[in-house]
PDB file of N, CA, C and O in Angstrom:
ATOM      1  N   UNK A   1     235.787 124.309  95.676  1.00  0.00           N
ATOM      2  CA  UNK A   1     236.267 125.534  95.044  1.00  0.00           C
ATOM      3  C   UNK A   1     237.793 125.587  95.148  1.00  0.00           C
ATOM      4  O   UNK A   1     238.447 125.027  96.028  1.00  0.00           O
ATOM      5  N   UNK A   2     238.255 126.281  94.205  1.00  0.00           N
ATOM      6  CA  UNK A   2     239.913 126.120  94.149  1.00  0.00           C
ATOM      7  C   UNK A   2     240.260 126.773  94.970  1.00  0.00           C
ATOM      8  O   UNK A   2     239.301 127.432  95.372  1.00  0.00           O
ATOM      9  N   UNK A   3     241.356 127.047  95.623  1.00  0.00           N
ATOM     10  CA  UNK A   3     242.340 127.653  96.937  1.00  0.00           C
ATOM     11  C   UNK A   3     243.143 128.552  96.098  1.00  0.00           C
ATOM     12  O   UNK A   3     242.895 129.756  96.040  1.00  0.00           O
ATOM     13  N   UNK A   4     244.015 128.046  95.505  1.00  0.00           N
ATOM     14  CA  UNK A   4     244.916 129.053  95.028  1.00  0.00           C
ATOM     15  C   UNK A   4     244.430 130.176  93.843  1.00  0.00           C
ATOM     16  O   UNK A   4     243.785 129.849  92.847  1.00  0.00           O
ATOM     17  N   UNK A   5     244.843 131.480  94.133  1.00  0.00           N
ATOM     18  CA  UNK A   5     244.294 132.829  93.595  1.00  0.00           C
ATOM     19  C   UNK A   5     244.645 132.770  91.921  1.00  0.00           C
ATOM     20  O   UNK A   5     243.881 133.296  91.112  1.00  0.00           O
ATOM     21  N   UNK A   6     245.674 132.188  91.576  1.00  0.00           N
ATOM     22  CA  UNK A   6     245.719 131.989  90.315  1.00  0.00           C
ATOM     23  C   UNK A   6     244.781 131.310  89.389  1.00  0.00           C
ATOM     24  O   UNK A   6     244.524 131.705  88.251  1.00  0.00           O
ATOM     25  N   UNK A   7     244.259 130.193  89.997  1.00  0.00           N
ATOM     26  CA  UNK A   7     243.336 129.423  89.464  1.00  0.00           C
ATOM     27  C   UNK A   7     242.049 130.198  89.570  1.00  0.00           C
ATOM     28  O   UNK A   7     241.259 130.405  88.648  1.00  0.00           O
ATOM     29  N   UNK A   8     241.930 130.656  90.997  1.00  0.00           N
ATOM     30  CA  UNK A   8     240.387 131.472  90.873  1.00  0.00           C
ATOM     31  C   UNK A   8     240.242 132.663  89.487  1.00  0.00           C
ATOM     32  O   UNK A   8     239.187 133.018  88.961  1.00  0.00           O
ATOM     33  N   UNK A   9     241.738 133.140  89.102  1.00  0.00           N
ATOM     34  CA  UNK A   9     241.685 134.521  88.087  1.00  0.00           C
ATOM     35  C   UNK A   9     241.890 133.615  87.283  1.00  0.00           C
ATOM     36  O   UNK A   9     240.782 133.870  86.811  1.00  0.00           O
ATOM     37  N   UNK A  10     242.429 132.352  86.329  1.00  0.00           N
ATOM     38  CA  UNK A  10     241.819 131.979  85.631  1.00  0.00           C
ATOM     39  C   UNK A  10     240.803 131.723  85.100  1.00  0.00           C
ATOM     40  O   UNK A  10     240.551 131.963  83.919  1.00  0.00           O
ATOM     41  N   UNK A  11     239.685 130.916  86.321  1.00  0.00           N
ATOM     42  CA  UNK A  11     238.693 130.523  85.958  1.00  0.00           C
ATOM     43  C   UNK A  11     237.574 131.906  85.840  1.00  0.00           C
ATOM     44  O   UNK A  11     236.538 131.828  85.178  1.00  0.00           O
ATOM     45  N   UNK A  12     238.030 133.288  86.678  1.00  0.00           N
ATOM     46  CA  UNK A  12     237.440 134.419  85.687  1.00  0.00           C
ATOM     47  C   UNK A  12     237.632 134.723  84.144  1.00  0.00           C
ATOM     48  O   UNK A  12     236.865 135.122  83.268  1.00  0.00           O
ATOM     49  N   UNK A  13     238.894 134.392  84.170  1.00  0.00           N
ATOM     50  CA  UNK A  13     239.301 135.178  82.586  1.00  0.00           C
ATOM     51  C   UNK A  13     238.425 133.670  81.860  1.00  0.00           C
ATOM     52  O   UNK A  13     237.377 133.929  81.268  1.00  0.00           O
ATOM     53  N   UNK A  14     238.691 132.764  81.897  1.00  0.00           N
ATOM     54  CA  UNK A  14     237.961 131.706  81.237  1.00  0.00           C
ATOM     55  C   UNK A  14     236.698 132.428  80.868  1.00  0.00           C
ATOM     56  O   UNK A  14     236.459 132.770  79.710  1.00  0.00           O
ATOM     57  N   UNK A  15     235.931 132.642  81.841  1.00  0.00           N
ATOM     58  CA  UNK A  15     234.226 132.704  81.728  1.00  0.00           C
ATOM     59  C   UNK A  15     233.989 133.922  80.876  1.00  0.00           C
ATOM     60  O   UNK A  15     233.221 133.896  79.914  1.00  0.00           O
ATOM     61  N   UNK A  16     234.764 135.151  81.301  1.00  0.00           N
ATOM     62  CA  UNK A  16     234.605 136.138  80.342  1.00  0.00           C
ATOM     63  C   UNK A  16     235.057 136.220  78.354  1.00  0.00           C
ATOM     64  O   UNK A  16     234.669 136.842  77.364  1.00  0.00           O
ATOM     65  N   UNK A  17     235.998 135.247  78.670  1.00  0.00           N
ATOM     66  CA  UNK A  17     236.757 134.715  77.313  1.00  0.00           C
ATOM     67  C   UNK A  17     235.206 133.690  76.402  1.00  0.00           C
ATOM     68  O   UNK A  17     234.759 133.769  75.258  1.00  0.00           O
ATOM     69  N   UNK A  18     234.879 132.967  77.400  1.00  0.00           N
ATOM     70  CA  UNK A  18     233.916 132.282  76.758  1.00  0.00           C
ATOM     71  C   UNK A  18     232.452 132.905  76.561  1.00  0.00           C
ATOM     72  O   UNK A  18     231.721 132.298  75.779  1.00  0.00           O
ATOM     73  N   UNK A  19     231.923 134.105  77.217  1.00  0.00           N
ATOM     74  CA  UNK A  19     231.004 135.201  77.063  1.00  0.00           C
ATOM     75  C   UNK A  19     231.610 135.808  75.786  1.00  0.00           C
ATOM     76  O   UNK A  19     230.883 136.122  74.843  1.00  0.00           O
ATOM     77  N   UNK A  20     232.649 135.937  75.764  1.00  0.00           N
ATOM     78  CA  UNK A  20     232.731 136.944  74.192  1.00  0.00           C
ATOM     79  C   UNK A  20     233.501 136.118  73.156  1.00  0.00           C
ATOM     80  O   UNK A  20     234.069 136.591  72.172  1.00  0.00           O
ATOM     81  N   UNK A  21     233.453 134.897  73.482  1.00  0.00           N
ATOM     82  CA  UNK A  21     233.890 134.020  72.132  1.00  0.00           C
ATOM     83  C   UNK A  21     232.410 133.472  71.370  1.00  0.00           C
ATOM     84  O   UNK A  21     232.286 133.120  70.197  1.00  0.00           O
ATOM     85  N   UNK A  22     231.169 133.534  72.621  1.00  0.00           N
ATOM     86  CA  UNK A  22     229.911 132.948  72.004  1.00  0.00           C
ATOM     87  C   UNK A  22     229.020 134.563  71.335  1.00  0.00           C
ATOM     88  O   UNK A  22     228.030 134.378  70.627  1.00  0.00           O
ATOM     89  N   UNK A  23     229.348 135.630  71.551  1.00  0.00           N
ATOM     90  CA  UNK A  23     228.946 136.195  71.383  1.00  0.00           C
ATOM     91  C   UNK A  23     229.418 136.670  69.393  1.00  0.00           C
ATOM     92  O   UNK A  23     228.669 136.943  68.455  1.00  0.00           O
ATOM     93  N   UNK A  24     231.032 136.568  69.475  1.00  0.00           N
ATOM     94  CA  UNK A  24     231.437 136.505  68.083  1.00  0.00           C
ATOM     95  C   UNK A  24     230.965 135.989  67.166  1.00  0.00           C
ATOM     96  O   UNK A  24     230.572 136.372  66.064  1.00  0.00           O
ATOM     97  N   UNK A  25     231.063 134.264  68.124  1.00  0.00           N
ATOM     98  CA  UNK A  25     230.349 133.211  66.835  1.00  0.00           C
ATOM     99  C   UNK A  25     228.651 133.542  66.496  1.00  0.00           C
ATOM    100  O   UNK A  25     228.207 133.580  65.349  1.00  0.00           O
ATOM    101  N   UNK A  26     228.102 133.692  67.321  1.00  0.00           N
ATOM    102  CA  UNK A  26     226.830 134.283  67.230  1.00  0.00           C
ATOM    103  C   UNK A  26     226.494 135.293  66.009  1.00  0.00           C
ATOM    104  O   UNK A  26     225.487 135.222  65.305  1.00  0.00           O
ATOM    105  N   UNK A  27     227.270 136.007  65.924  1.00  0.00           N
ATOM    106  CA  UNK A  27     226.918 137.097  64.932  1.00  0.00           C
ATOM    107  C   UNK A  27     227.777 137.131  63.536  1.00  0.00           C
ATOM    108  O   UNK A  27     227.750 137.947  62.615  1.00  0.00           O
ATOM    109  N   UNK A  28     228.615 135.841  63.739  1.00  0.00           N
ATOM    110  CA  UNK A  28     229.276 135.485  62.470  1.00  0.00           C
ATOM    111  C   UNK A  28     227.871 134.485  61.946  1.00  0.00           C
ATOM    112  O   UNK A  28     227.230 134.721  60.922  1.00  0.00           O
ATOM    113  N   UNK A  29     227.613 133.450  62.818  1.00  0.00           N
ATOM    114  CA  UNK A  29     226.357 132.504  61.829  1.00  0.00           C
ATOM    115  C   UNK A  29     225.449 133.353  61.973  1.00  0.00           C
ATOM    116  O   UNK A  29     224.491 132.660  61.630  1.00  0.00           O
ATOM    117  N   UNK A  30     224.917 134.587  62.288  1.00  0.00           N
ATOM    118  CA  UNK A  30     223.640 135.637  61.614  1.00  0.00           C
ATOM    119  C   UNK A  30     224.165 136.284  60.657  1.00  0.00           C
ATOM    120  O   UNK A  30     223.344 136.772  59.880  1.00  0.00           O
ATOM    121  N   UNK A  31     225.444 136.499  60.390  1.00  0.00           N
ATOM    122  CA  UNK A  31     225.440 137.034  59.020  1.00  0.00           C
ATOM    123  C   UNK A  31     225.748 136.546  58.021  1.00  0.00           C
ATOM    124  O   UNK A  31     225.777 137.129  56.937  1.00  0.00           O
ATOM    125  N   UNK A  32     226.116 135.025  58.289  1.00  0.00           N
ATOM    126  CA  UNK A  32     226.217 133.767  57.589  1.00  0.00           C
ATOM    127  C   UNK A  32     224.381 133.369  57.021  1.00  0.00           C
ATOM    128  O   UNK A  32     224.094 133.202  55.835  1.00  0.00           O
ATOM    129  N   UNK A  33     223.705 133.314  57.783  1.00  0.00           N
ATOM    130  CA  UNK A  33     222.584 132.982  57.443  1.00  0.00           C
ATOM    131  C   UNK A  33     222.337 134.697  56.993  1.00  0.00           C
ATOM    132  O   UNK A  33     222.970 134.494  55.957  1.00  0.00           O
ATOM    133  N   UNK A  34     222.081 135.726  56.917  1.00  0.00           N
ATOM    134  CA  UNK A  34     222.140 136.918  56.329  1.00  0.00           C
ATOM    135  C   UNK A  34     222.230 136.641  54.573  1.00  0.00           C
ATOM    136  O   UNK A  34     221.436 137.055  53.727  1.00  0.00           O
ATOM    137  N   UNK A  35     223.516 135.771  54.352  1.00  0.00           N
ATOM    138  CA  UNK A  35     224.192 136.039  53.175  1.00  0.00           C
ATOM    139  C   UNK A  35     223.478 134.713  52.450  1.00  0.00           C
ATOM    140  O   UNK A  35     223.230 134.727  51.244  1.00  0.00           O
ATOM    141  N   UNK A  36     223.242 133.829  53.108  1.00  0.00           N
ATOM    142  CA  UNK A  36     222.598 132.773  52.593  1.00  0.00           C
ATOM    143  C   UNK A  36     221.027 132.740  51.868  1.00  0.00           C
ATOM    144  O   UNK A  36     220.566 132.095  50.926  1.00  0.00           O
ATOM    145  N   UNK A  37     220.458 133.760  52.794  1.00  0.00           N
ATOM    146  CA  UNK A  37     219.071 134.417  52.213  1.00  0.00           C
ATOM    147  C   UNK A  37     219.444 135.169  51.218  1.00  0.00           C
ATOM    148  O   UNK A  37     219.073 134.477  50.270  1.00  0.00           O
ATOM    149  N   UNK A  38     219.762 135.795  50.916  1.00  0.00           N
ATOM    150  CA  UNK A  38     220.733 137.106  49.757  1.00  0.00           C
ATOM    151  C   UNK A  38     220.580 135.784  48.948  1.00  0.00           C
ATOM    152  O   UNK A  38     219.443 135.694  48.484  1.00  0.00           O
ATOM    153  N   UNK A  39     221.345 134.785  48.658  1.00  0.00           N
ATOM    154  CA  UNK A  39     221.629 133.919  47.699  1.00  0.00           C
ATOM    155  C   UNK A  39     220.403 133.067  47.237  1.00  0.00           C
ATOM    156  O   UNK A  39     220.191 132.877  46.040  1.00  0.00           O
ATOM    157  N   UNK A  40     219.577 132.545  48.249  1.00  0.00           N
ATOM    158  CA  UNK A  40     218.151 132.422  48.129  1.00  0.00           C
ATOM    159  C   UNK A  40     217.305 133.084  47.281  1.00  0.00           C
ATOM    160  O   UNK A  40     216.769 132.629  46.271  1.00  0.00           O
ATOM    161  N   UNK A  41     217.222 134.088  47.705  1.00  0.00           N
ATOM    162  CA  UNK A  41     216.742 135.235  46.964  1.00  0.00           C
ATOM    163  C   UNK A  41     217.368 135.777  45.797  1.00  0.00           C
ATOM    164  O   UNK A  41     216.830 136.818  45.423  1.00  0.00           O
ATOM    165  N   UNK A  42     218.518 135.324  44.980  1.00  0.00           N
ATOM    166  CA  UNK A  42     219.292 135.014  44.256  1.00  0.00           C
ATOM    167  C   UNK A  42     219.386 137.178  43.688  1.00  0.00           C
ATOM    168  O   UNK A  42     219.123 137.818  42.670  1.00  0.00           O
ATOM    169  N   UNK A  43     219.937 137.517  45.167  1.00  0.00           N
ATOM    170  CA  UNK A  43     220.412 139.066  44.947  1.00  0.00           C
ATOM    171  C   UNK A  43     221.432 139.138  44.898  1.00  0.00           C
ATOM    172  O   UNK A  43     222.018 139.206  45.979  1.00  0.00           O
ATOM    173  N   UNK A  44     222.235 139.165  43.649  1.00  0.00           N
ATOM    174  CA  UNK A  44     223.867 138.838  44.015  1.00  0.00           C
ATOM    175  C   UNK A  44     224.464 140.374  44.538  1.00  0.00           C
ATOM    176  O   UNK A  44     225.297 140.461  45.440  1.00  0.00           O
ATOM    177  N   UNK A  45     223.976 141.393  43.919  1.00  0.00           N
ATOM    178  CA  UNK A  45     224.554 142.362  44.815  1.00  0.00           C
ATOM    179  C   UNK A  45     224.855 142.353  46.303  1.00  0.00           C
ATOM    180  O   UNK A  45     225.994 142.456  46.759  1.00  0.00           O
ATOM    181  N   UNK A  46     223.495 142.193  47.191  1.00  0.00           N
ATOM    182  CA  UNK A  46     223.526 142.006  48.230  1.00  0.00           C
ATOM    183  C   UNK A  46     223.924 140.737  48.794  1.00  0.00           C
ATOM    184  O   UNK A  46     224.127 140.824  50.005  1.00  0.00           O
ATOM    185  N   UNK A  47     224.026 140.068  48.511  1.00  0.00           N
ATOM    186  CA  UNK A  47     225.073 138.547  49.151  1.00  0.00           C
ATOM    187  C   UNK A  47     226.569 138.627  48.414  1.00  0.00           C
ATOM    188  O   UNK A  47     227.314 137.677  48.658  1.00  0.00           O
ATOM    189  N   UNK A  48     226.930 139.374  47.787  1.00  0.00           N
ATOM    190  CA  UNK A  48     228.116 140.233  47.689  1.00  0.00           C
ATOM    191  C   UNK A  48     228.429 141.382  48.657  1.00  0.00           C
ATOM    192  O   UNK A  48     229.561 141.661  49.051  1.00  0.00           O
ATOM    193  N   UNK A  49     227.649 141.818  48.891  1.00  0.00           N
ATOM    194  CA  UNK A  49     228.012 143.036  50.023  1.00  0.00           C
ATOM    195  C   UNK A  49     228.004 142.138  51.764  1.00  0.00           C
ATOM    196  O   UNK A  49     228.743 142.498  52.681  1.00  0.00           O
ATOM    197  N   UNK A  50     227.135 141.116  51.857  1.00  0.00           N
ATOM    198  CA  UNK A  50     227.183 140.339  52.805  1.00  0.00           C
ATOM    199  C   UNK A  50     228.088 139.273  53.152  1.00  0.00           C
ATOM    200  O   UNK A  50     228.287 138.789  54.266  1.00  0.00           O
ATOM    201  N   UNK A  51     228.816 138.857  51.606  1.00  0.00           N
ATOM    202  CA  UNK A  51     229.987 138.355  51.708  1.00  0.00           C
ATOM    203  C   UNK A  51     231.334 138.838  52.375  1.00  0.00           C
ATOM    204  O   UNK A  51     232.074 138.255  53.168  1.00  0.00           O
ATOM    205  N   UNK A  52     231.428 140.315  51.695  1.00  0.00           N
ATOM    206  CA  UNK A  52     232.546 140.740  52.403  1.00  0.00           C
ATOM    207  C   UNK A  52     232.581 141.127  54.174  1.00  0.00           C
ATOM    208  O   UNK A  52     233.638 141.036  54.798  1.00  0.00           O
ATOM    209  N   UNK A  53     231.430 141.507  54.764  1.00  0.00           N
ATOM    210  CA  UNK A  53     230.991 141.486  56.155  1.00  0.00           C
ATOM    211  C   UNK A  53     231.743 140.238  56.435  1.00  0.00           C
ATOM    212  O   UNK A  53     232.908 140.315  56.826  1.00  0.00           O
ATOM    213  N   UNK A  54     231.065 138.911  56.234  1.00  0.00           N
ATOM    214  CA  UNK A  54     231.305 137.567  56.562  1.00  0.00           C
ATOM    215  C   UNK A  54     232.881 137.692  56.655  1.00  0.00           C
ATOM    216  O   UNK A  54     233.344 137.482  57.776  1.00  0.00           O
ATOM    217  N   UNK A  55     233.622 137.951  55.817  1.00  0.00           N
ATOM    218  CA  UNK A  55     234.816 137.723  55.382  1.00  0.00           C
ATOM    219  C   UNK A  55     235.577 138.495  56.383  1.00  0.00           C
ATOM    220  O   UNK A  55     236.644 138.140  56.883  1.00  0.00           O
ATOM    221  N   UNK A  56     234.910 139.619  56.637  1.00  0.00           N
ATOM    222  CA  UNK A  56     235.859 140.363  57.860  1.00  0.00           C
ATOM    223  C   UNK A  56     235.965 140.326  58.887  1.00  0.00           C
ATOM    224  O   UNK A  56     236.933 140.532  59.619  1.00  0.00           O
ATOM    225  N   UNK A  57     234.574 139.947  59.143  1.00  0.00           N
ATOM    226  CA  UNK A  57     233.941 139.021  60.649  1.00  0.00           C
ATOM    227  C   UNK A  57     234.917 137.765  60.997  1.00  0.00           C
ATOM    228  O   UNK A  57     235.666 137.689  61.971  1.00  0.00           O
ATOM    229  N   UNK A  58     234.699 136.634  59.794  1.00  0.00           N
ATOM    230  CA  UNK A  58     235.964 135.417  59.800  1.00  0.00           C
ATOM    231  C   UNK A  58     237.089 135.642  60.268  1.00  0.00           C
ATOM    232  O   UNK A  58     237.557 134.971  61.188  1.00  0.00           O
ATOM    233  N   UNK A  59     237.818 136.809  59.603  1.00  0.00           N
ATOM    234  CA  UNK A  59     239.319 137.124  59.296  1.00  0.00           C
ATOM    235  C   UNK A  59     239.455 138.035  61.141  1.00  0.00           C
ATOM    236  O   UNK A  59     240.492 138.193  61.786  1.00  0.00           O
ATOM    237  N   UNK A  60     238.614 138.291  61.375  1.00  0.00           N
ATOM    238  CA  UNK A  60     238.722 138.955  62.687  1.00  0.00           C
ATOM    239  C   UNK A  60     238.584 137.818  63.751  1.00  0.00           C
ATOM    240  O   UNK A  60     239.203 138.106  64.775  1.00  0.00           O
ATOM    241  N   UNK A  61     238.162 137.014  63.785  1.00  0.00           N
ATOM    242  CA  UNK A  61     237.587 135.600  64.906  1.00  0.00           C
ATOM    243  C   UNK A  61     238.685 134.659  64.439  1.00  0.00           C
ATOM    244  O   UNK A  61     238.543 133.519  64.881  1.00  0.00           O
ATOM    245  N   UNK A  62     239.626 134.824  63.744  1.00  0.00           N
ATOM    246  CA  UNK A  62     240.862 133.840  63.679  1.00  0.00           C
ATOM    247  C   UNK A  62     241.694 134.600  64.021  1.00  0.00           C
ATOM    248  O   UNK A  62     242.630 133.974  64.517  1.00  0.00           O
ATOM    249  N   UNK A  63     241.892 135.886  64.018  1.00  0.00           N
ATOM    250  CA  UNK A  63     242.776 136.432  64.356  1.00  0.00           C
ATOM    251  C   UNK A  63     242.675 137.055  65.982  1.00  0.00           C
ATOM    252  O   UNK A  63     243.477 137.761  66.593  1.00  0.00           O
ATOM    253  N   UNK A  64     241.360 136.492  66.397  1.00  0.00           N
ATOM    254  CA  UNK A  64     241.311 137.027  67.544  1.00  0.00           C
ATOM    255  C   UNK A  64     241.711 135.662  68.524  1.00  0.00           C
ATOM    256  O   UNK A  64     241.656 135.656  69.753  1.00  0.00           O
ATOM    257  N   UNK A  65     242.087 134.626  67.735  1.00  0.00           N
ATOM    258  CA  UNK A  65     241.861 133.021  68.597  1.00  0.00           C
ATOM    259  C   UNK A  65     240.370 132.300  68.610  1.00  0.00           C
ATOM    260  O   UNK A  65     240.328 131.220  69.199  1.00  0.00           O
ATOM    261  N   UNK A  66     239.168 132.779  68.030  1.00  0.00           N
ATOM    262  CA  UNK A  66     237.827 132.343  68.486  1.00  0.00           C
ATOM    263  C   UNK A  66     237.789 131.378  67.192  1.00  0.00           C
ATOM    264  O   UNK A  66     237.549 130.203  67.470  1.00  0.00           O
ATOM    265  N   UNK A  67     237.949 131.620  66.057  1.00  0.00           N
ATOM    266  CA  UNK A  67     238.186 130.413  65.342  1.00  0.00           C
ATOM    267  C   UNK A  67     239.060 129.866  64.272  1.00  0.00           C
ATOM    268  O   UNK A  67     239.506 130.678  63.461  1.00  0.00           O
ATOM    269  N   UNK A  68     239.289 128.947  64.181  1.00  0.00           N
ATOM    270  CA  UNK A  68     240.408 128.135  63.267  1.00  0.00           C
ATOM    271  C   UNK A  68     240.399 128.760  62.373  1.00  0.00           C
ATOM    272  O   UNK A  68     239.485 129.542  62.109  1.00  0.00           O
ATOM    273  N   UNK A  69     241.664 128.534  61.502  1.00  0.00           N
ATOM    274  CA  UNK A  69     241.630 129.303  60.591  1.00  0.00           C
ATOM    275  C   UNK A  69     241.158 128.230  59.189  1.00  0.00           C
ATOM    276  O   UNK A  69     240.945 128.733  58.086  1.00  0.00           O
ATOM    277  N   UNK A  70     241.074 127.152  59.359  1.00  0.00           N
ATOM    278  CA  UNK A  70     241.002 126.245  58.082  1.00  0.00           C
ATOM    279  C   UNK A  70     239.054 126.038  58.370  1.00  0.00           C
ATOM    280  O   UNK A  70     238.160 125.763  57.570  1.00  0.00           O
ATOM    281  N   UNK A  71     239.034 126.243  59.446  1.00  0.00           N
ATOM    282  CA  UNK A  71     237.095 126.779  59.488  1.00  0.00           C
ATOM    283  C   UNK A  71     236.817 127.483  58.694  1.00  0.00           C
ATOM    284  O   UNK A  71     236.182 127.204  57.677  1.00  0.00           O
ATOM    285  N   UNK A  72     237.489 129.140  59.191  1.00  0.00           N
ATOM    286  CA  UNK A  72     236.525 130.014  58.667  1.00  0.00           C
ATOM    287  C   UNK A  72     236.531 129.673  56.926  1.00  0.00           C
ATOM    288  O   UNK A  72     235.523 129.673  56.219  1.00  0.00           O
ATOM    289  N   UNK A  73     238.204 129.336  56.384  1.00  0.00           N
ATOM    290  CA  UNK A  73     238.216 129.413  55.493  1.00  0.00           C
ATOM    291  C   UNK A  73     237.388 128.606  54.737  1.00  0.00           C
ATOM    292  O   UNK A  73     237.001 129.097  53.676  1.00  0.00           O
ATOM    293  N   UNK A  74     237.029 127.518  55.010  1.00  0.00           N
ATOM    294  CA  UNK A  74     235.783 126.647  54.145  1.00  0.00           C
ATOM    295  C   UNK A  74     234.776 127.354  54.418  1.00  0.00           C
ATOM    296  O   UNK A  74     234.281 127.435  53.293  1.00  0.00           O
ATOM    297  N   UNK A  75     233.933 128.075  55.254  1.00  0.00           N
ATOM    298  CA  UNK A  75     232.784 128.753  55.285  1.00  0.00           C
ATOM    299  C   UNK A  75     232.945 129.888  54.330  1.00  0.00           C
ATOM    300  O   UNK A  75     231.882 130.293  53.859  1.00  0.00           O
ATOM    301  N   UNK A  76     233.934 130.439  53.973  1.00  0.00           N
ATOM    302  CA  UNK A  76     234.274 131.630  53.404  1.00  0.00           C
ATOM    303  C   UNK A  76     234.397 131.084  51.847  1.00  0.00           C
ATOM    304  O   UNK A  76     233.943 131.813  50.966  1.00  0.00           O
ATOM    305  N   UNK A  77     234.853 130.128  51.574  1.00  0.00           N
ATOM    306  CA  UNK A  77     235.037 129.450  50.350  1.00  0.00           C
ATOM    307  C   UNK A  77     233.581 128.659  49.975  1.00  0.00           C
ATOM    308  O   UNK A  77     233.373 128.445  48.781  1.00  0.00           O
ATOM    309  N   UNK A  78     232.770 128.306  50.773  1.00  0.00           N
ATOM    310  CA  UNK A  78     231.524 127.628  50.610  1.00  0.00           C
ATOM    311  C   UNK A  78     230.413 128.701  50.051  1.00  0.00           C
ATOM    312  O   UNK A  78     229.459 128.348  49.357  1.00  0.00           O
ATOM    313  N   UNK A  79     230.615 129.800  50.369  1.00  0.00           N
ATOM    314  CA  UNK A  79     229.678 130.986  50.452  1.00  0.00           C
ATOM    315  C   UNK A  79     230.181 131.669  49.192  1.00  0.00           C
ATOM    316  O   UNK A  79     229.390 132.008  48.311  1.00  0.00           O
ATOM    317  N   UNK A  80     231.207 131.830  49.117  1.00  0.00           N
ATOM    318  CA  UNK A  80     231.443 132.773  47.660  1.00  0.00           C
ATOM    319  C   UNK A  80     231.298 131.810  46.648  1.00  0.00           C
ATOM    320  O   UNK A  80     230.758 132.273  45.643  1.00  0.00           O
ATOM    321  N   UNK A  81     231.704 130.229  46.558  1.00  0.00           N
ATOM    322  CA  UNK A  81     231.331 129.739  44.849  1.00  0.00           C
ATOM    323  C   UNK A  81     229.402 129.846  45.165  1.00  0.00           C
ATOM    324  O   UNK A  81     228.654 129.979  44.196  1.00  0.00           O
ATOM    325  N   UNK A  82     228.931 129.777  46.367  1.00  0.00           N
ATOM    326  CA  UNK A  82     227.626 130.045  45.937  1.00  0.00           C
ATOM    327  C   UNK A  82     227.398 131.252  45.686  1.00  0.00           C
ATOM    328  O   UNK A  82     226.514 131.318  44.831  1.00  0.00           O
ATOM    329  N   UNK A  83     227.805 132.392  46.051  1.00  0.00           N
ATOM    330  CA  UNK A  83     227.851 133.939  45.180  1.00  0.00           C
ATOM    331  C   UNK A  83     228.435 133.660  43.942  1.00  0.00           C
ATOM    332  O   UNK A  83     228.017 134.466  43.110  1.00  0.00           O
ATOM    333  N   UNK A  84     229.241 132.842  43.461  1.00  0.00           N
ATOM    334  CA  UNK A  84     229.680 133.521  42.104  1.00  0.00           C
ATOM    335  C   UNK A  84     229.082 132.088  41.197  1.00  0.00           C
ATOM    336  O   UNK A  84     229.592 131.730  40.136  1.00  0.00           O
ATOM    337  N   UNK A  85     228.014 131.446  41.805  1.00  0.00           N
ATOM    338  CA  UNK A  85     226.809 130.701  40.857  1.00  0.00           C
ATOM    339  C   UNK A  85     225.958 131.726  40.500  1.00  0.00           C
ATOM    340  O   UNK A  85     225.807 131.963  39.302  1.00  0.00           O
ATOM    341  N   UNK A  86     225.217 132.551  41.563  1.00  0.00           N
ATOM    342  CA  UNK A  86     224.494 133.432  40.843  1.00  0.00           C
ATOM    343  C   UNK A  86     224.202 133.997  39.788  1.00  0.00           C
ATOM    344  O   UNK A  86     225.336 134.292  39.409  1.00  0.00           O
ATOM    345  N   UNK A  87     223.527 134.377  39.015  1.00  0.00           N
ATOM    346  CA  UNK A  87     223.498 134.674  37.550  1.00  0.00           C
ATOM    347  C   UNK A  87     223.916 136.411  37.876  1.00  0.00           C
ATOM    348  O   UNK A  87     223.741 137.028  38.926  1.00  0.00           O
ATOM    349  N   UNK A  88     224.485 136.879  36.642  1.00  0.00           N
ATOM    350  CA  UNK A  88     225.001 138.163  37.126  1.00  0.00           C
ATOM    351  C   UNK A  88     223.778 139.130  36.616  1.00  0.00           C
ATOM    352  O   UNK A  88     223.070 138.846  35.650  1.00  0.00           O
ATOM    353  N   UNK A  89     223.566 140.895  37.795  1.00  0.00           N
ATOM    354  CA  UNK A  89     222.579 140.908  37.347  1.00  0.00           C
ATOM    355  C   UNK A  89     221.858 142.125  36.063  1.00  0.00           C
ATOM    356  O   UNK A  89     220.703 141.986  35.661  1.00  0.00           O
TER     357      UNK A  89
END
């Protein structure tokens, strides 16, 4: 175990940092898979309304440090040309 007190309050802030970085990503890929059923189900309203969730969720987890920003943006770009395949309704 480490000695010095700095390292011990790191390796807290670590663990709590990594409890709520898995918890973000977690509920970004459920509403990723959310929006993906929507499109399945070829409801463009609602995988339009699930898009923008996604999008704010993304734009919040890069801006919080939890993820890249050239990530979210291909997930965010992958998901809307499949919303705007949809037939309109």
């Amino acid at each position: 175990m480490a000695v010095h007190s700095s390292v011990i309050k790191r390796h807290r802030q670590s663990l709590k940092r990594r409890v709520r970085n898995q918890e973000i990503r977690s509920r970004i890929k459920t509403l990723i898979k959310k929006a993906r059923r929507s499109i399945e189900m070829k409801d463009r309203e609602a995988a339009s309304a699930q898009l923008r969730e996604v999008n704010q969720a993304l734009s919040k987890a890069v801006k919080g440090g939890v993820l890249k920003a050239n990530s979210a943006s291909r997930w965010l770009s992958r998901l809307a040309t499949s919303v705007s395949r949809l037939p309109a309704a």
